[in-house]
mmCIF file as gemmi writes it, N, C-alpha and C atoms, coordinates in Angstrom:
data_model
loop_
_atom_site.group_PDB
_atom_site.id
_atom_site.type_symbol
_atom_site.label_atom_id
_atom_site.label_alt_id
_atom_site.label_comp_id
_atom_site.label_asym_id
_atom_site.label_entity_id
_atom_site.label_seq_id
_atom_site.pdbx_PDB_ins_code
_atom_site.Cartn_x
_atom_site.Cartn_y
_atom_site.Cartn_z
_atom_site.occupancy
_atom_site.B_iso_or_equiv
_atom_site.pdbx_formal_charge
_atom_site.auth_seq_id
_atom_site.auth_asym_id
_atom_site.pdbx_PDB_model_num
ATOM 1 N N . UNK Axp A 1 ? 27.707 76.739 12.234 1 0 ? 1 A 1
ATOM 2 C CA . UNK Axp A 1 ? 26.639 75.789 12.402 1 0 ? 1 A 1
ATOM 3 C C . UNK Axp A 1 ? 25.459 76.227 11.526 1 0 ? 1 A 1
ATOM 4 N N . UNK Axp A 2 ? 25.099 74.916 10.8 1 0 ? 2 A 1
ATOM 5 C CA . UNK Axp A 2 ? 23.826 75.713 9.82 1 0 ? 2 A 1
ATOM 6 C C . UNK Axp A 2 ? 22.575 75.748 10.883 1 0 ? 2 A 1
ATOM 7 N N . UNK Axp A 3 ? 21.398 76.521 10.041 1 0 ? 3 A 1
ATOM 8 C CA . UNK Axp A 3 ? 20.054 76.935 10.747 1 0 ? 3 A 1
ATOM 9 C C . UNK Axp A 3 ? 19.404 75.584 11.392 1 0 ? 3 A 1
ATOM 10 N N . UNK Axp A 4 ? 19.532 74.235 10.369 1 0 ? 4 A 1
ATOM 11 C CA . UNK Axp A 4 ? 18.963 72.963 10.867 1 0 ? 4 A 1
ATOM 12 C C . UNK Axp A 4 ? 19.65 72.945 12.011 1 0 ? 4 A 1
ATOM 13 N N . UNK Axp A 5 ? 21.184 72.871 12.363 1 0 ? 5 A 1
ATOM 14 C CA . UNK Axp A 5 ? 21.536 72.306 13.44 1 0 ? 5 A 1
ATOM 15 C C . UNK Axp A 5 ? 21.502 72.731 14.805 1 0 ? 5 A 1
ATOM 16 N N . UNK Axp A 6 ? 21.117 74.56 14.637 1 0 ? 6 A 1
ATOM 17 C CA . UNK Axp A 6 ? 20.449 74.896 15.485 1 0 ? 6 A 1
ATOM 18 C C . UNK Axp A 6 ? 19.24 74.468 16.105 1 0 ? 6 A 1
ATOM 19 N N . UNK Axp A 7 ? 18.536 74.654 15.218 1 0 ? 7 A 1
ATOM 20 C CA . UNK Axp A 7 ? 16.323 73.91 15.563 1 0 ? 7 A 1
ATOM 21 C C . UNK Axp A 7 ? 17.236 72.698 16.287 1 0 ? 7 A 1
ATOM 22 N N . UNK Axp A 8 ? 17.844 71.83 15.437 1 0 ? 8 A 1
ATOM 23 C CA . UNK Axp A 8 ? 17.787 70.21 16.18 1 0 ? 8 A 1
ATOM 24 C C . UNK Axp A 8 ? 18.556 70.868 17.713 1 0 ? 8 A 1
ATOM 25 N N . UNK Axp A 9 ? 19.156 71.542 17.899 1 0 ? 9 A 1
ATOM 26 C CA . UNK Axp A 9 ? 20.061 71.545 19.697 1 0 ? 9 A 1
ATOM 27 C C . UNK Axp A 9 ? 19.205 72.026 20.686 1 0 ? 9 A 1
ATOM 28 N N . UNK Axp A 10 ? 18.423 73.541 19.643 1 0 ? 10 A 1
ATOM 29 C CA . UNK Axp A 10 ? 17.286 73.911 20.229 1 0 ? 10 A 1
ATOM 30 C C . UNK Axp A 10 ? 16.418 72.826 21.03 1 0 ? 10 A 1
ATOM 31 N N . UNK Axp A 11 ? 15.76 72.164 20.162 1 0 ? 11 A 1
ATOM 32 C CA . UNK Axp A 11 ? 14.803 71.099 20.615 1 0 ? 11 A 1
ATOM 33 C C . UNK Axp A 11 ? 15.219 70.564 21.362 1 0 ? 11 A 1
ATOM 34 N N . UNK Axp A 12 ? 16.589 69.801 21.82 1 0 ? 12 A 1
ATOM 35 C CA . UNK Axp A 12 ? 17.412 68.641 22.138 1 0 ? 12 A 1
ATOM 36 C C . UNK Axp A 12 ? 16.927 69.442 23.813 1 0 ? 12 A 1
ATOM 37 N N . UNK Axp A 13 ? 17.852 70.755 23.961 1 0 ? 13 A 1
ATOM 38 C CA . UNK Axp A 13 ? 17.471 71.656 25.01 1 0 ? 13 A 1
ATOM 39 C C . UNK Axp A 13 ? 15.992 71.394 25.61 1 0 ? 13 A 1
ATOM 40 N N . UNK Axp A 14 ? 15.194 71.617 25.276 1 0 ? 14 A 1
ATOM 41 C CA . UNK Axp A 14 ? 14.052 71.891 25.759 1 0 ? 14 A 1
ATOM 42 C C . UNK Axp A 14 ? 12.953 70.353 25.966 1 0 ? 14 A 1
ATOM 43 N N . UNK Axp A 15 ? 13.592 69.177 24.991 1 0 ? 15 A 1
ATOM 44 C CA . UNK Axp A 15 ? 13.348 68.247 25.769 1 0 ? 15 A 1
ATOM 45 C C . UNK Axp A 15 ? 14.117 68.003 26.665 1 0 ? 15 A 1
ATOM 46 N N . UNK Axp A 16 ? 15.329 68.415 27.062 1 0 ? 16 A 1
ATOM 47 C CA . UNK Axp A 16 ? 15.636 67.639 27.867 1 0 ? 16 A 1
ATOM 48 C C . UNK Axp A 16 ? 15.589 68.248 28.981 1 0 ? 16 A 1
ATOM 49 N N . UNK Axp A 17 ? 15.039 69.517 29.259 1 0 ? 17 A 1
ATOM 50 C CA . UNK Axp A 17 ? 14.696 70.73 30.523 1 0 ? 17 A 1
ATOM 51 C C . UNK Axp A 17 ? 13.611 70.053 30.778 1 0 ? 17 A 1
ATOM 52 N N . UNK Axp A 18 ? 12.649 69.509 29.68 1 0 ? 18 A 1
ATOM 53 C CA . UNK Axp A 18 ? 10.906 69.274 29.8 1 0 ? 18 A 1
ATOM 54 C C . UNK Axp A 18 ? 11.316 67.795 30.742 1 0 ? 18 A 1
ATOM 55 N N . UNK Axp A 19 ? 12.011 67.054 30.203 1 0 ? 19 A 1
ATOM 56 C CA . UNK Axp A 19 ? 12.343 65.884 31.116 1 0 ? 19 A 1
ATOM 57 C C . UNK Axp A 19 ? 12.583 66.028 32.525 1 0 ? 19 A 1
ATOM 58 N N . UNK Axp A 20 ? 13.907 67.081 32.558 1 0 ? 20 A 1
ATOM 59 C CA . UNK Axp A 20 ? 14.168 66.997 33.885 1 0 ? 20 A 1
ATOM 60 C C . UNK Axp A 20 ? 13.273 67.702 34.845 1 0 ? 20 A 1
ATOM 61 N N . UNK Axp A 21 ? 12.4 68.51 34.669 1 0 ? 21 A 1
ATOM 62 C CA . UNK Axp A 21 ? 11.051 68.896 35.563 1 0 ? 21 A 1
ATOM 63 C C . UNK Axp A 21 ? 10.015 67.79 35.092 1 0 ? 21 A 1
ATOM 64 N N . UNK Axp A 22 ? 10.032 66.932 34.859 1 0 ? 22 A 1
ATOM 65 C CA . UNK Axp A 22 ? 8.833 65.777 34.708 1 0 ? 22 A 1
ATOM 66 C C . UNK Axp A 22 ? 9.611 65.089 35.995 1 0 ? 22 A 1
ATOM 67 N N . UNK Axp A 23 ? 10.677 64.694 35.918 1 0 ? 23 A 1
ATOM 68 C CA . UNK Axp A 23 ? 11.908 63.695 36.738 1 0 ? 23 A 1
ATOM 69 C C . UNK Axp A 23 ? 11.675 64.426 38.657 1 0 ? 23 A 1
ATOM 70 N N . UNK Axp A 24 ? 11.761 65.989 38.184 1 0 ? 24 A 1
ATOM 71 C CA . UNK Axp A 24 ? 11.815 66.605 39.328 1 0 ? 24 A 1
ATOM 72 C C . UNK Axp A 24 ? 10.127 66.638 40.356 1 0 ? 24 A 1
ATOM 73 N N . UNK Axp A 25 ? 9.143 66.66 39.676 1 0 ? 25 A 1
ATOM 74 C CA . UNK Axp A 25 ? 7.738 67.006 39.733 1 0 ? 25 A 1
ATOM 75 C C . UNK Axp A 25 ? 7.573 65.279 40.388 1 0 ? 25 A 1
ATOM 76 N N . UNK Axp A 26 ? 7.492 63.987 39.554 1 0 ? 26 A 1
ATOM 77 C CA . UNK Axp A 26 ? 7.842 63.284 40.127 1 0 ? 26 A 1
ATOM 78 C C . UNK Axp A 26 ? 8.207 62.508 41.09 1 0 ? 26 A 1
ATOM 79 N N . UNK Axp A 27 ? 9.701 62.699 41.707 1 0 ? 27 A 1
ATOM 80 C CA . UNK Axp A 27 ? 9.966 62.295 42.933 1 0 ? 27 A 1
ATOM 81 C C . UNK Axp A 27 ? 9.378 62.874 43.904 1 0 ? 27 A 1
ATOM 82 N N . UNK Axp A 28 ? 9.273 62.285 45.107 1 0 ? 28 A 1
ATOM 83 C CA . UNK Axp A 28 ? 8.53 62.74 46.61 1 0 ? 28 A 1
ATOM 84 C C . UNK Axp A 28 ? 9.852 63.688 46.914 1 0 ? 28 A 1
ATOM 85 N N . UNK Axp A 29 ? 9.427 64.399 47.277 1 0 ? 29 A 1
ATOM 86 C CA . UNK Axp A 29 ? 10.8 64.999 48.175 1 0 ? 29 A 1
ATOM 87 C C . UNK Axp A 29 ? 11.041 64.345 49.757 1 0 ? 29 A 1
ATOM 88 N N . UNK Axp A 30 ? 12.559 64.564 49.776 1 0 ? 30 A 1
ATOM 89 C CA . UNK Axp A 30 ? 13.074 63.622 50.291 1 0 ? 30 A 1
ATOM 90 C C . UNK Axp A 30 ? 13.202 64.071 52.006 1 0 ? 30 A 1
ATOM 91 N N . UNK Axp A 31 ? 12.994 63.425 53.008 1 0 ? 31 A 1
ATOM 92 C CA . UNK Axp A 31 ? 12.685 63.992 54.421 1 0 ? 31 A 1
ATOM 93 C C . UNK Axp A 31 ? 14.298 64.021 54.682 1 0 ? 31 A 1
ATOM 94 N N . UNK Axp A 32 ? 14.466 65.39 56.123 1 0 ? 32 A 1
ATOM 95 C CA . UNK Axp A 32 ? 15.629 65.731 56.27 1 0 ? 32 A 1
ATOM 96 C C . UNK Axp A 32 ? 17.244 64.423 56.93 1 0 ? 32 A 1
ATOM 97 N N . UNK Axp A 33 ? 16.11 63.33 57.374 1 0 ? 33 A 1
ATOM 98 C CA . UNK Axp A 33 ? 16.454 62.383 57.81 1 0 ? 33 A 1
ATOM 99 C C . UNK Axp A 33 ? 15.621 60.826 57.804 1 0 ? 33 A 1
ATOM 100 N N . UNK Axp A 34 ? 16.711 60.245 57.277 1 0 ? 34 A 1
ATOM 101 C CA . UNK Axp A 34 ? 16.331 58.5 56.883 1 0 ? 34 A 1
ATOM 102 C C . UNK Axp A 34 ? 15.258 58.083 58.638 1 0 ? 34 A 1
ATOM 103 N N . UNK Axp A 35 ? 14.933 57.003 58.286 1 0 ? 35 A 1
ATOM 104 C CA . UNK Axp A 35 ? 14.515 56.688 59.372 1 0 ? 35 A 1
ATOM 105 C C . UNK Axp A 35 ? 15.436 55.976 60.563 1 0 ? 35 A 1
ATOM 106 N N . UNK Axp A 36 ? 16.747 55.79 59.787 1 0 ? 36 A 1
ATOM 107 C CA . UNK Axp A 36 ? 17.529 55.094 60.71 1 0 ? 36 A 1
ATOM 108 C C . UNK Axp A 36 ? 17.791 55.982 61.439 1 0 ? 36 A 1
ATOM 109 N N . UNK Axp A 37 ? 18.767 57.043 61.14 1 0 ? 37 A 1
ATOM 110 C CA . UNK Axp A 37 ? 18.634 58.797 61.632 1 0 ? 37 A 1
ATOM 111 C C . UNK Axp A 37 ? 20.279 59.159 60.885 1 0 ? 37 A 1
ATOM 112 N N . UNK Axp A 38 ? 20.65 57.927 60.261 1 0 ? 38 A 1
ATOM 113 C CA . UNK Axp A 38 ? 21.47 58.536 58.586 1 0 ? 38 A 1
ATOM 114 C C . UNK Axp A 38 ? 21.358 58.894 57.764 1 0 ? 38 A 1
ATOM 115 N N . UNK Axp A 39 ? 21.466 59.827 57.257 1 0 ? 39 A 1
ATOM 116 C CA . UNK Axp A 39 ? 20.98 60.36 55.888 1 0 ? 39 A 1
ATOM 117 C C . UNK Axp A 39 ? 21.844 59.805 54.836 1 0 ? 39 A 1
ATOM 118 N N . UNK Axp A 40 ? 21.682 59.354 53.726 1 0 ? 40 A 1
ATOM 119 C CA . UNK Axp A 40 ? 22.554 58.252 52.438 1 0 ? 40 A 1
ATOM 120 C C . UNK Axp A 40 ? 22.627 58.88 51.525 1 0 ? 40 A 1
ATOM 121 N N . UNK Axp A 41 ? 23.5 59.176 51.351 1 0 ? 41 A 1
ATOM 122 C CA . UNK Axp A 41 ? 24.052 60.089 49.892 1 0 ? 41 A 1
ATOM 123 C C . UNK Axp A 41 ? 24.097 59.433 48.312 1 0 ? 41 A 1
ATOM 124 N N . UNK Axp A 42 ? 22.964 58.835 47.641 1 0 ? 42 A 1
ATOM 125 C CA . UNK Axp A 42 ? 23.213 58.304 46.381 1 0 ? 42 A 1
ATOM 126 C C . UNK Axp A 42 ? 23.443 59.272 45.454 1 0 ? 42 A 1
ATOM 127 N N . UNK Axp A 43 ? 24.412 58.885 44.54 1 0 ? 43 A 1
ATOM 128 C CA . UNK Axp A 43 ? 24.749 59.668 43.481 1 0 ? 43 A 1
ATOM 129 C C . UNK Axp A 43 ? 25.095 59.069 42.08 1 0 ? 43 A 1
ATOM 130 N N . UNK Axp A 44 ? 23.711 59.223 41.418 1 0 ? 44 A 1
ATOM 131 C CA . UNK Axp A 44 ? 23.274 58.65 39.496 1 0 ? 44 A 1
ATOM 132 C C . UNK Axp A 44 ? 24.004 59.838 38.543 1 0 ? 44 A 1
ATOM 133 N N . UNK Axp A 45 ? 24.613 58.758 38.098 1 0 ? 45 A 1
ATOM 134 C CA . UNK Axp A 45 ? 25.315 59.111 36.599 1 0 ? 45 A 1
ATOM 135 C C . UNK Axp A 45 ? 24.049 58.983 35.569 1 0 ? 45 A 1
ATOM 136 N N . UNK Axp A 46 ? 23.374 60.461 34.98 1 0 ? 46 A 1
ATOM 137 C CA . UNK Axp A 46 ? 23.001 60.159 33.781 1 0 ? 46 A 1
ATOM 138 C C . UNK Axp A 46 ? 23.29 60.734 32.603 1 0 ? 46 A 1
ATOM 139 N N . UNK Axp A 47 ? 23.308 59.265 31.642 1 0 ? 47 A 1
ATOM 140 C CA . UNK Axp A 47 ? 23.678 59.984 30.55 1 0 ? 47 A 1
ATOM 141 C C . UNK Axp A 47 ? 22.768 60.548 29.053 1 0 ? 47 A 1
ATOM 142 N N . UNK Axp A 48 ? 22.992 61.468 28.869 1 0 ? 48 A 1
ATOM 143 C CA . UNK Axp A 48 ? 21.376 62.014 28.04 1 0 ? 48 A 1
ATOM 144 C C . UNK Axp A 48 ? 22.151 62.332 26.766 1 0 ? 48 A 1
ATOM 145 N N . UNK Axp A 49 ? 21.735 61.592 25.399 1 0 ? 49 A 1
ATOM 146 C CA . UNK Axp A 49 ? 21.585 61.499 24.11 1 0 ? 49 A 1
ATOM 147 C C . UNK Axp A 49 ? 20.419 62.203 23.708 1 0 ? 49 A 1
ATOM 148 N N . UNK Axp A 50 ? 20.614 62.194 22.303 1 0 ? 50 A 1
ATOM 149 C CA . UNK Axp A 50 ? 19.529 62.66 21.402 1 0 ? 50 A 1
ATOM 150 C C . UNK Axp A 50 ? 18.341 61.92 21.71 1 0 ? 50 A 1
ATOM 151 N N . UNK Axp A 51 ? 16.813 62.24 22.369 1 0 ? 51 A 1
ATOM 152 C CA . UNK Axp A 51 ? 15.527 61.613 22.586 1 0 ? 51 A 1
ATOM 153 C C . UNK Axp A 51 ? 16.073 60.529 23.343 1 0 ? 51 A 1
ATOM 154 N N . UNK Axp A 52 ? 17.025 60.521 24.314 1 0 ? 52 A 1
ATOM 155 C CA . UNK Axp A 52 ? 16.903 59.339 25.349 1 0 ? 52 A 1
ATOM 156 C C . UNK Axp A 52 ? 17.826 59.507 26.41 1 0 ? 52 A 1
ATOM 157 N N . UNK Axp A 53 ? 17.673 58.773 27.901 1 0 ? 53 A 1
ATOM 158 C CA . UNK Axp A 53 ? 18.665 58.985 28.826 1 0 ? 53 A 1
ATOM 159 C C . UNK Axp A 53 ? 18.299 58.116 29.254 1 0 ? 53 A 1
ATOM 160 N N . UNK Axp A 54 ? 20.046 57.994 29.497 1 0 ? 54 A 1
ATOM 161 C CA . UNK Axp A 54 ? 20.049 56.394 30.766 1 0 ? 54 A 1
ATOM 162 C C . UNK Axp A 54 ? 21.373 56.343 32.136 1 0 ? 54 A 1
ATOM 163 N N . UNK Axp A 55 ? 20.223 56.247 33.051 1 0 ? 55 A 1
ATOM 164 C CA . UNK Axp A 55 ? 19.293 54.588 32.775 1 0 ? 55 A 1
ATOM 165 C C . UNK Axp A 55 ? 17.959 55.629 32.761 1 0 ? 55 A 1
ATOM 166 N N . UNK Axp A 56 ? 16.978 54.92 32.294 1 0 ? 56 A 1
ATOM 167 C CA . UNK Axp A 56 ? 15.761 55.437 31.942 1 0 ? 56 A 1
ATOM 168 C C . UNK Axp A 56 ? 14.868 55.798 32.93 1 0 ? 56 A 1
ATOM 169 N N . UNK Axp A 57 ? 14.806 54.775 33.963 1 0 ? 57 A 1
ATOM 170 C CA . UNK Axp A 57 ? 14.284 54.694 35.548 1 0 ? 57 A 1
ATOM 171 C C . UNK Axp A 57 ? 15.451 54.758 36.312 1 0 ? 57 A 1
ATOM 172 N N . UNK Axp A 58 ? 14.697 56.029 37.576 1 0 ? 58 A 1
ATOM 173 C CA . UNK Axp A 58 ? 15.83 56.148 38.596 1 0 ? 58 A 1
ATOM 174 C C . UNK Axp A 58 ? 14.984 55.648 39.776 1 0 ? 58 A 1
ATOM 175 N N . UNK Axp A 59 ? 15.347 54.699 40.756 1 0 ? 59 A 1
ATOM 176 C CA . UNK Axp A 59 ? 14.471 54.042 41.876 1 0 ? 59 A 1
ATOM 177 C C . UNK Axp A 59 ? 15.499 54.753 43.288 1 0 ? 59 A 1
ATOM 178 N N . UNK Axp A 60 ? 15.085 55.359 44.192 1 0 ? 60 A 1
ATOM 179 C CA . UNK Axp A 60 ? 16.115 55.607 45.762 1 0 ? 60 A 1
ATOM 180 C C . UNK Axp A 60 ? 15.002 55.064 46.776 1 0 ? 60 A 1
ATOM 181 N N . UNK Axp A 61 ? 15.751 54.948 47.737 1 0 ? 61 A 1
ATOM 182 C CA . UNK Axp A 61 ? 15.135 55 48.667 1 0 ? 61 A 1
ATOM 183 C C . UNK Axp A 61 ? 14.376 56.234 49.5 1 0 ? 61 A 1
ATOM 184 N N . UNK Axp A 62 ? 13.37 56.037 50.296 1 0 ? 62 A 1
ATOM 185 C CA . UNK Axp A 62 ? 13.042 57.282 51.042 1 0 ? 62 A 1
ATOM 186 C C . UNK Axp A 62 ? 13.816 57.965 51.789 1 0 ? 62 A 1
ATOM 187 N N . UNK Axp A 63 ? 14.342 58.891 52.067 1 0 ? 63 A 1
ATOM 188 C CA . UNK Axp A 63 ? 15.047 59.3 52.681 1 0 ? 63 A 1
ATOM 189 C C . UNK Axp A 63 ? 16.548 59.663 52.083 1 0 ? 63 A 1
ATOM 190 N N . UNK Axp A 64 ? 16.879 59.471 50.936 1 0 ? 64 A 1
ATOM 191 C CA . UNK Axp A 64 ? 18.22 59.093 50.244 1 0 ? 64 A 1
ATOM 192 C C . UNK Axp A 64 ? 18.746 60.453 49.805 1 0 ? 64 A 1
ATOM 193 N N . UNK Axp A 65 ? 18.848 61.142 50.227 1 0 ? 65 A 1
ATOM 194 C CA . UNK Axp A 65 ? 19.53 62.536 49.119 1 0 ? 65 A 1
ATOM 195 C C . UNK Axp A 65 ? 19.944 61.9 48.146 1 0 ? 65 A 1
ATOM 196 N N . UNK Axp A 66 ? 19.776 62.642 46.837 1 0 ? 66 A 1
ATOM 197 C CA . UNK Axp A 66 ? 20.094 62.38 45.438 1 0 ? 66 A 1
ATOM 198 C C . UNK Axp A 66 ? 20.854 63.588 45.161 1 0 ? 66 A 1
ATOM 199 N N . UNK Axp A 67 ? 21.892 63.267 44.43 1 0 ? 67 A 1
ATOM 200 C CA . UNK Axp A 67 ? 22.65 63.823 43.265 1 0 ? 67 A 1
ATOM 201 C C . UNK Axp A 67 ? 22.959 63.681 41.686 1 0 ? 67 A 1
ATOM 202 N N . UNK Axp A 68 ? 22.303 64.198 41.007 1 0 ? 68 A 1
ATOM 203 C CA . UNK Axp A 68 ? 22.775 63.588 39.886 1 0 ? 68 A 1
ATOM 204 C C . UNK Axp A 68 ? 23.483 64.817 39.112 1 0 ? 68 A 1
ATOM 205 N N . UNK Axp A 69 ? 24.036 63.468 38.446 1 0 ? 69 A 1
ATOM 206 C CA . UNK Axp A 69 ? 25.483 64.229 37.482 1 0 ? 69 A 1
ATOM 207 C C . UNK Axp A 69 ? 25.161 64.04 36.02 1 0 ? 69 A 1
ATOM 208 N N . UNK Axp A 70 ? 24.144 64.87 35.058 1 0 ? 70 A 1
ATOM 209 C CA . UNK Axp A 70 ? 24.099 64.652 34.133 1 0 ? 70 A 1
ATOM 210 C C . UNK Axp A 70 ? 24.898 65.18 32.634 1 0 ? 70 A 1
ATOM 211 N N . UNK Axp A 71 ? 25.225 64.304 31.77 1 0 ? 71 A 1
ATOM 212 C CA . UNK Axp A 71 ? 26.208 64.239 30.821 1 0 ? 71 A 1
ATOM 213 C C . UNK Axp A 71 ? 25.538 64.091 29.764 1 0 ? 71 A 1
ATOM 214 N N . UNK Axp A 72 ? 25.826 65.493 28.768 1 0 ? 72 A 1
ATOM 215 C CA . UNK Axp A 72 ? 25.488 64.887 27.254 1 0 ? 72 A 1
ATOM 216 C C . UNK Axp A 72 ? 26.8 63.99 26.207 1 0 ? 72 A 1
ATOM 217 N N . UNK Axp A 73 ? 26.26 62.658 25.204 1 0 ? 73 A 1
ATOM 218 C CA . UNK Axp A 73 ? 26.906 62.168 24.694 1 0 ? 73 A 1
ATOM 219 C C . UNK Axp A 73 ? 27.192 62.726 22.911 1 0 ? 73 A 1
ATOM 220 N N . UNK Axp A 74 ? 26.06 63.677 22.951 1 0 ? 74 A 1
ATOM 221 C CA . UNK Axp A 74 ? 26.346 64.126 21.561 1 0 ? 74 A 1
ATOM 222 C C . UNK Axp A 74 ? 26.047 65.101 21.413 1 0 ? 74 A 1
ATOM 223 N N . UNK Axp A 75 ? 25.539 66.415 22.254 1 0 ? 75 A 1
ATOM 224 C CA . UNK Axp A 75 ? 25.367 67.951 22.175 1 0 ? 75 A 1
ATOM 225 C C . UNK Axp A 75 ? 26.369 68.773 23.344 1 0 ? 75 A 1
């Protein structure tokens, strides 16, 4: 791998760490139980390219445990 294609994976890395603590900082954290007194297991597929991931907006409900499963398409 030449020196450029390092810097570019480098970077790729560290936006996309800088993202996922923006993503994490973000959401409310989530209470141990819904209000119904179920807790709902959603689980987002994202997929993260060069300077972008989708879906771009992630919306849950309160109470929802989240999982996400993130996938690079080109690093």
């Amino acid at each position: 791998m030449e020196r450029r294609d390092w810097r570019r994976w480098f970077q790729f890395m560290l936006l996309a760490a800088g993202a996922f603590v923006v993503l994490l900082t973000l959401l409310p954290p989530a209470p141990a139980k819904a209000a119904t007194g179920q807790q709902r297991v959603v689980e987002i597929n994202v997929k993260a390219r060069q300077w972008a991931f989708t879906p771009g907006v992630i919306e849950v409900n309160q109470g929802d445990l989240v999982r996400l499963k993130i996938t690079s398409e080109d690093v």
